[in-house]
C-alpha positions, 0 to 999 in steps of 0.5 A: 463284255459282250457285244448285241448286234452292231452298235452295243456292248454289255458289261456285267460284273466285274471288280470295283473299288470298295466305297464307305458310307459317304460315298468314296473309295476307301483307303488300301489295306496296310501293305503285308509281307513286304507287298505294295498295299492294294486298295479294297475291292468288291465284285459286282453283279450290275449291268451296264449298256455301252452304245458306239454311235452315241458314245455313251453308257446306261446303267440297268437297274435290276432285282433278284441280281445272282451272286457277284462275281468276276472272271466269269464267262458270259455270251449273248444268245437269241431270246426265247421270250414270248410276245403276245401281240405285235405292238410288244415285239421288236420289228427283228422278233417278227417272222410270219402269221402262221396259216390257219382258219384265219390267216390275216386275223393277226395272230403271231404265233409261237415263233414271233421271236425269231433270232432278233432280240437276246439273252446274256447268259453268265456261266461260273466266275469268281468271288470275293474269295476266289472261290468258283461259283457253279452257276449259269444265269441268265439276263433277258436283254428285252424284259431287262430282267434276270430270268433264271438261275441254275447249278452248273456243277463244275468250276468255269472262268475266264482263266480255263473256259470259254463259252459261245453260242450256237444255232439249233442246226448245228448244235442237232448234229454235234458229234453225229458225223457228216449226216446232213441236219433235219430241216423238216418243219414242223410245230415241235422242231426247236428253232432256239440256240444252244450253247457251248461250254468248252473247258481246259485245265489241269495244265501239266497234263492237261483235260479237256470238257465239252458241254452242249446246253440246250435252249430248255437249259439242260446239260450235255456232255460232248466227249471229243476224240481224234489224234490231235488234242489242243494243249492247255489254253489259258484265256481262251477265247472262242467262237462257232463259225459254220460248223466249227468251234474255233478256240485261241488262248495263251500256250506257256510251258517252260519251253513254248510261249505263244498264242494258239488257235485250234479248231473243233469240227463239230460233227465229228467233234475232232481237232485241228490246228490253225497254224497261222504260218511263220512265227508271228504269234511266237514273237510278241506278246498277243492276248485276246481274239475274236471271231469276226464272223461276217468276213470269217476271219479271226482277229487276234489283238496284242504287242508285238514288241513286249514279251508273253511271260511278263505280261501273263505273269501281271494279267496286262493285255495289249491292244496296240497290234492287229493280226487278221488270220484268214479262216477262209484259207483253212476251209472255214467260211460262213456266209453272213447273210445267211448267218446274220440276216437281220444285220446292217451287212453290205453284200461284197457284189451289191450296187454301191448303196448311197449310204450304209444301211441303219439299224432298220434297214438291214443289208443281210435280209433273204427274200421272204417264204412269200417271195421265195414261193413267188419266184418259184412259181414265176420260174415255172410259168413262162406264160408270165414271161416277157423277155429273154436272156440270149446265152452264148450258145443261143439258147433262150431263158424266158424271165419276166423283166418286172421281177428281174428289175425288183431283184436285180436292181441296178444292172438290170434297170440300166439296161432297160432304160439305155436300151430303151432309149436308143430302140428307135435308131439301133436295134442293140445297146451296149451297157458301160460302166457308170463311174469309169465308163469302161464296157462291163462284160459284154452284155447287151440288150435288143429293143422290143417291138413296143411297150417300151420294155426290152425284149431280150438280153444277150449275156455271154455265159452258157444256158447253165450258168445263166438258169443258176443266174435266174434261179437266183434272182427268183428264189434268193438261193443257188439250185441245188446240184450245181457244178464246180464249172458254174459257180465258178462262172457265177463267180466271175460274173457277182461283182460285175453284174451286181447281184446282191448276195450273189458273190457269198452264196456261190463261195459258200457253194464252192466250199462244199465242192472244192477238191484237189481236182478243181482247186486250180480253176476255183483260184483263177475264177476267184482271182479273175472275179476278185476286182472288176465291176466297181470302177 
C-alpha cells in the first residue's frame, strides 16, 4: 500500500482467496497434521486506487502484468515520463519554457515532468511457493501502464527490506561526507529521484545492504560504516527526511523485544539511534510507522496493552494506539514547503486561510524563477521604492508597498488601509489584532503625504532582521549568511506578522547554525515565538 500525494493510496498485489469456475471461494484444503484446515489462496498482481475524499475504490486494468506476488516492497517516486504538448500534462508536471530563439513559441522542454506525477515502483516479493522473486517493476501511475521489468539479484520482502525514495540531490551526495551538492544547472544535470533499497537479515548475526537505484534503473552498492550498526529489524519500515534515512521495525531476541528506530545519515552513511526515551516502545505490542514528513515526526502505530512476541508470532498488527516521536528533537527536520511544494500544506505562520487549499491551489508553492529574479531586481533598485520601514534604531529599508502587499498579505494590507484611514486626523496608527483585538508587536504605520499609500512602517526590530524580513518577502528564501541573532528575531516575529512560509525557512536556517553556544537563546526565541499572533 502506498499513498499518491494527499488524497490517494495504491494497493498492488497481494493474497486472495482462490475462486472456481463459477465464480466463488473454493472450499479449504483438508486439515494435515492436527492443523486448522486453511482455505486456498492465490497471489495477485492487480491494481487498485483508494480515493479518501470520496471513500471510494477503482480497480486499474492493466496488460504485461509482472509475476504475482505478496510481501513485496513498493514505494511511489516522481515520473520520469515524457509529455509532448501541454494539453497531455497534468498542471503539477508543468515547470517553465526554457529560453530560446522563441521563448512564448510554447515549447515545454525535457523538464515538463517536474515532481508532479509518479511511478510505483515494486521491488522483490513472494510467490505462490514463498519462493523470492528478484524483480523490481515499475507502474506508471499517468499512462496506467507497467512500463519496465528488471532483475534485481537478491532476495528482498516486507519481512527484511524496506525501500524509499530519494531526491537527485541528496542521493549526489550519498556517502560523499559533508561536501555541499552541485546545484549547477544545466541541460545533463539529472533532476529524477532515485531509490533506496535498505535490507537486514541473517538475524542471529545480523548483515546489513544498502542499495542506491538510480533514475536510468542502474544499481549501486552503499557500504555503511561507523561504530554503531542497528540490530536485525524485522518489518521494517523507513523513510528520507533531509539528509537521513530513518529505518524502524521489530527488535525480538531472547532477550529484547521492542520496536526500534535508527537512523542513517547519509552523506557519511553512519548510524545512529533514535531512543525515544523511557520504555514506551518496550511495553506493548507496537507494529508499523511511518514517516510524517511535513511535521517531521515519525508516527508509530500498535497496542499498548497486548504483547510483542504473540502478535509477531501470529503477524497481527495493531492500530488501536499512536505514538508521535518528534524527529525535530534529535536534529531531523525538513522544511515541507520546500520538500513538497505542489501539496495542500498550510504554512504554520500564514494568515488564516478562509478555507484549506484543494488540490489545485497548492498551500506549499515558492515563488516562481520569474518572481524570485523580479524581486531581486526591486531590492536592488530603490528608485521603485515607495515606502519605508523605520527599524528601531532609525535606519530606513526603502521597499515598494505594492510588492510587499502582493506577498505579504494580510498584515501588510491592514496596515495600509487603517492607516490610510486615519492620515487626516493622526499622523500614526497602531495595528491590533483582528479576533482578539490585542496590539500585535508594536508595529505602526506614518501616513504619507498624498496618493493614498502609506509612507513609512516603523517595526521595532534591528536594520539586520528587518533586510532578512524584505529579503524574504522579495525573493521567497532567507540571505544566505545569516545569523543565530536574526533568525531567532525572525522567529519571533513569523507568526505574528503572518509571513507565509516565514516561520519553516528560519527553523530549516536555525538547524544548520544550532550549537551548544546559542542553543539556550534558539529555545527562549522558539518559545516566546511558538504562541502569539492568532488570538
Amino acid at each position: 500500500m502506498c499513498s499518491v500525494g494527499d488524497t490517494k493510496l495504491v494497493c498492488y498485489g497481494g493474497m486472495s482467496p482462490a475462486t472456481g469456475a463459477n465464480g466463488q471461494p473454493l472450499p479449504p484444503a483438508p486439515p494435515q497434521n492436527g492443523q486448522e484446515a486453511q482455505p486456498e489462496v492465490v497471489v495477485m498482481s492487480d491494481i487498485h486506487i483508494y480515493d479518501a475524499p470520496t471513500n471510494t475504490w477503482t480497480y486499474v486494468p492493466t496488460s504485461d502484468t509482472p509475476q504475482g506476488r505478496y510481501a513485496h516492497c513498493a514505494t511511489i517516486m516522481p515520473s520520469a515520463a515524457a509529455f509532448a504538448n501541454a494539453s497531455s500534462a497534468p498542471l503539477s508536471a508543468l515547470q517553465h519554457n526554457p529560453a530560446g530563439e522563441n521563448p512564448n513559441q510554447g515549447v515545454l522542454g525535457v523538464h515538463i515532468d517536474g515532481t508532479g506525477g509518479a511511478e510505483m515502483v515494486v521491488v522483490g516479493g513472494q510467490d505462490s511457493a514463498n519462493h523470492y522473486i528478484e524483480q523490481i517493476s515499475v507502474f506508471n501511475l499517468r499512462s496506467l501502464s507497467w512500463t519496465r521489468t528488471q532483475l534485481l539479484g537478491k532476495s528482498c520482502g516486507a519481512y527484511r527490506s524496506v525501500v524509499a525514495p530519494v531526491s537527485a540531490t541528496v542521493a549526489s551526495r550519498i556517502g560523499k561526507g559533508n561536501s555541499k551538492p552541485d546545484t549547477t544547472p544545466g541541460p545533463d544535470r539529472d533532476t529524477a529521484s532515485s531509490m533506496l533499497i535498505y535490507s537486514n537479515y541473517n538475524f542471529l548475526d545480523v548483515k546489513l545492504e544498502l542499495q542506491l537505484r538510480g533514475s536510468d534503473g542502474s544499481l549501486v552498492e552503499k557500504p555503511m560504516s561507523g561504530a554503531f550498526t542497528p540490530p536485525g529489524l524485522r518489518f521494517p519500515n523507513g523513510a528520507v527526511i533531509a539528509n537521513t534515512f530513518v529505518v524502524s521495525g521489530t527488535y525480538l531476541t531472547s532477550s529484547k523485544q521492542e520496536y526500534a528506530l535508527w537512523a542513517l545519515d547519509l552523506p557519511s552513511l553512519t548510524w545512529s539511534r533514535i531512543d525515544a526515551g523511557g520504555n514506551v516502545f518496550s511495553t506493548g505490542s507496537w507494529n508499523r510507522g511511518v514517516l510524517w514528513s511535513r511535521r517531521s515526526a515519525f508516527v508509530v502505530l500498535g497496542s499498548r496493552k497486548r504483547a510483542l512476541v504473540d502478535d509477531y508470532n501470529h503477524r497481527r498488527l495493531n492500530f488501536s494506539d499512536v505514538c508521535v516521536v518528534e524527529l525535530e528533537a534529535f536534529g531531523l527536520y525538513e522544511n515541507p514547503r520546500r520538500a513538497s511544494p505542489s501539496s495542500s500544506y498550510v504554512s504554520a505562520s500564514a494568515a488564516l486561510p478562509a478555507s484549506r487549499p484543494g488540490p489545485w491551489q497548492p498551500g506549499g508553492r515558492t515563488l516562481s524563477a520569474a518572481a524570485e529574479e523580479l524581486g531581486a531586481l526591486a531590492m536592488a533598485a530603490t528608485e521603485v521604492a515607495d515606502m519605508d520601514i523605520l527599524a528601531v534604531g532609525g535606519e530606513r529599508v526603502p521597499v515598494n508597498s505594492r510588492l510587499l502587499a502582493r506577498r505579504w498579505g494580510a498584515y501588510i494590507e491592514t496596515l495600509e488601509r487603517e492607516g490610510t484611514a486615519v492620515q487626516e486626523g493622526v499622523d500614526v496608527a497602531t495595528l491590533r489584532g483582528g479576533e482578539s483585538g490585542r496590539r500585535i508587536s508594536g508595529s505602526t504605520i506614518t501616513g504619507s503625504g498624498g496618493g493614498g499609500r502609506p509612507r513609512t512602517l516603523y517595526m521595532p526590530h534591528t536594520v539586520l532582521t528587518i533586510q532578512a524580513l524584505v529579503a524574504y518577502l522579495y525573493s521567497g528564501s532567507l540571505p544566505r549568511g545569516c545569523t543565530p541573532q536574526v533568525l531567532c528575531s525572525l522567529l519571533q516575529i513569523a507568526r505574528p506578522y503572518r509571513v507565509e512560509g516565514l516561520l519553516e525557512a528560519v527553523v530549516e536556517g536555525l538547524h544548520g547554525v544550532l550549537d551548544s553556544r546559542n542553543a539556550a537563546a534558539v529555545f527562549n526565541a522558539a518559545a516566546m515565538g511558538a504562541g502569539g499572533g492568532r488570538g
